[in-house]
C-alpha positions in Angstrom: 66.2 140.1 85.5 67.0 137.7 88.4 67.6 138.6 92.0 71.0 137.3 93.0 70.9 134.5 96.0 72.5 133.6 99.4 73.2 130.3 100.1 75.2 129.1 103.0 78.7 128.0 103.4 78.9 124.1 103.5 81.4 123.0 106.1 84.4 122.7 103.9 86.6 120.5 106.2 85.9 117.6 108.5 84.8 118.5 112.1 87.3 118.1 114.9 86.4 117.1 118.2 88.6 115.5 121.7 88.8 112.1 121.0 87.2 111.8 117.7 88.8 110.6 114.7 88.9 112.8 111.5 85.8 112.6 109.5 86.1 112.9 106.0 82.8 111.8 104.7 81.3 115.0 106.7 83.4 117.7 104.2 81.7 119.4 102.2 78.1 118.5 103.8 75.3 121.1 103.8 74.1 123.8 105.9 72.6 122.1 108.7 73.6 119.0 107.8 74.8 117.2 111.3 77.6 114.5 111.3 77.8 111.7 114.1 81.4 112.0 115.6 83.6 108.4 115.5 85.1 108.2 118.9 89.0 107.3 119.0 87.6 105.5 122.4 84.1 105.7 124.5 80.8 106.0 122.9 79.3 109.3 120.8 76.9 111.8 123.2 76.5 114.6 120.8 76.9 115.0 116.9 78.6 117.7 115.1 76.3 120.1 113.1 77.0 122.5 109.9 76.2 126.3 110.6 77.0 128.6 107.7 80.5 126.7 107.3 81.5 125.9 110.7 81.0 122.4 112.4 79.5 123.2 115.6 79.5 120.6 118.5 76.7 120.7 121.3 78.4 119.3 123.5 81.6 116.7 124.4 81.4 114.8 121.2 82.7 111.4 123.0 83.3 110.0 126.3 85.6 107.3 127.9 82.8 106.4 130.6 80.0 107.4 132.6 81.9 109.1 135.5 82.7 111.5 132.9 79.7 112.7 133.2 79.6 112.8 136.9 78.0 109.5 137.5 79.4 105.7 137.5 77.3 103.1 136.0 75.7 102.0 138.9 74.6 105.7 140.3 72.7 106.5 137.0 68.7 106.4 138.0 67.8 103.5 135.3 66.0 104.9 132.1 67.7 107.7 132.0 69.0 108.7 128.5 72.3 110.8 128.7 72.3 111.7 125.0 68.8 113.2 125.0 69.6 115.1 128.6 73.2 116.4 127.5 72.2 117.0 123.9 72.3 121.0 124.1 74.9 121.1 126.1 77.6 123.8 124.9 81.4 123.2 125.1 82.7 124.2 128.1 79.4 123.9 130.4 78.1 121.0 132.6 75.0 118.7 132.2 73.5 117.6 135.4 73.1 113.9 135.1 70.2 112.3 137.2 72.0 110.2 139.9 70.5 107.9 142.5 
């Protein structure tokens, strides 16, 4: 007698983020399996994740420039890594960026 299993959905299609272009090698990945997004334009800040079938996204997935992020390039205190300071940042809210 064996004890039936649950294992989680894997994200069946490719994630879809703003300026992002689609990503095919990401369907079909694991549960928990993260996927870096390929920006249309502007650099990657957050990668999408796999959770139970769903791409998640913590965060804008690419942007254009700094000031979208409420700083220009010159205003950003130097060492400061946006990625690692924005990376839990959920859609829809606002990451304070260390300006000068």
């Amino acid at each position: 007698w064996t004890h039936p299993t649950c294992h989680p959905l894997r994200c069946s299609e490719a994630p879809v983020g703003e300026n992002t272009q689609r990503m095919l090698p990401c369907v079909g990945m694991p549960d928990g399996a993260v996927c870096q997004p390929v920006c249309i334009s502007g650099r990657p800040t957050a990668p999408f994740y796999c959770n139970r079938g769903e791409w998640m996204n913590a965060g804008v997935a690419c942007v254009d420039r700094l000031e979208n992020l409420g700083c220009d390039s010159m205003d950003l205190v130097e060492g400061v890594n946006v990625e690692t300071m924005c990376r839990y940042t959920q859609s829809g809210e606002t990451c304070d960026v260390q300006c000068k």
